[in-house]
N, C-alpha and C positions, 0 to 999 in steps of 0.2 A: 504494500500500500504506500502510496506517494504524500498523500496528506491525510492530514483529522477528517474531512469530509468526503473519504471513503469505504464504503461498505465491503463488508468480509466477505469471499467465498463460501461457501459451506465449509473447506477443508480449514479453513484459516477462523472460523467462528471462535473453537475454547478457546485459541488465543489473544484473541480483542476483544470479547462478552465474558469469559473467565470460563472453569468449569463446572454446572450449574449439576454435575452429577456428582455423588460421592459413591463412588462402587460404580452398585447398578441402582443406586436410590437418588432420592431429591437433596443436595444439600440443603440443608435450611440455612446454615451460616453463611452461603454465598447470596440467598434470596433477600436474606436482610442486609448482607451488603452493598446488593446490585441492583433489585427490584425496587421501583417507586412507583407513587400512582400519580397519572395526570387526570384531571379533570376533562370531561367531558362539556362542551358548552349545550350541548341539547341531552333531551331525554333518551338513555339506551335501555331496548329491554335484553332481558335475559332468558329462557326456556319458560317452562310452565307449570306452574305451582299446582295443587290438588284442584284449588278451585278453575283453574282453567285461566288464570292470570298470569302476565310476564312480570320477574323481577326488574324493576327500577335498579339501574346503577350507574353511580354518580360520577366511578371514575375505573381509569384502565390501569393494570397494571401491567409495565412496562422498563425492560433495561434501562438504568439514566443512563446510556452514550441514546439511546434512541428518546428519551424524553423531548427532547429541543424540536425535534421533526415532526414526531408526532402532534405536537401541540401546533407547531406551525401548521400543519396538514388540518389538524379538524378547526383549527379560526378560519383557514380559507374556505374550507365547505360552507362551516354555519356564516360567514360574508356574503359568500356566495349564493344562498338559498334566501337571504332577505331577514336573517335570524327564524326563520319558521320552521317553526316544529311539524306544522302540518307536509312542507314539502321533505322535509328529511324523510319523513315517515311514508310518502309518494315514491321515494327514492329506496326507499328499504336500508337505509344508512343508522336505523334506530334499533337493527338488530343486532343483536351481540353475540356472540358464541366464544368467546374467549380472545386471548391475544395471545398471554406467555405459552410458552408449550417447549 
């Protein structure tokens, strides 16, 4: 990689994101040192609850080296749509299924 604002290969990821496995498990110590959550400027849902409702959630959690982009990425959408909740939701951009993985 040439500069800060370029993104990893897959082969070159544990080296620039850290290693988020310990063995073959989840470290936790690397997730409280690496994961933070941004904020979402509109409403995200999440699956579906017994009553047939989606989870509300407020924000994403995401590596800080990817924090700064992310957050630049969804102020340009929600500018973008007029701040409306109703177009986001036209757009399917209010669905969530996770991020970290």
């Amino acid at each position: 990689m040439t500069s800060t604002h370029d993104w990893p290969l897959q082969h070159d990821c544990d080296s620039f994101y850290g290693n988020p496995r310990a063995g073959n498990v989840y470290n936790v110590s690397w997730a409280k040192e690496n994961l933070i959550a941004v904020h979402c400027p509109w409403v995200l849902n999440m699956g579906i609850n017994s009553q047939g409702e989606s989870f509300h959630l407020p924000l994403i959690t995401v590596h800080k080296k990817c924090a700064d982009a992310l957050t630049r990425v969804l102020n340009f959408i929600w500018d973008g749509v007029g701040h409306s909740q109703e177009k986001i939701n036209q757009l399917h951009y209010a669905r969530f299924d996770g991020f970290f993985n």
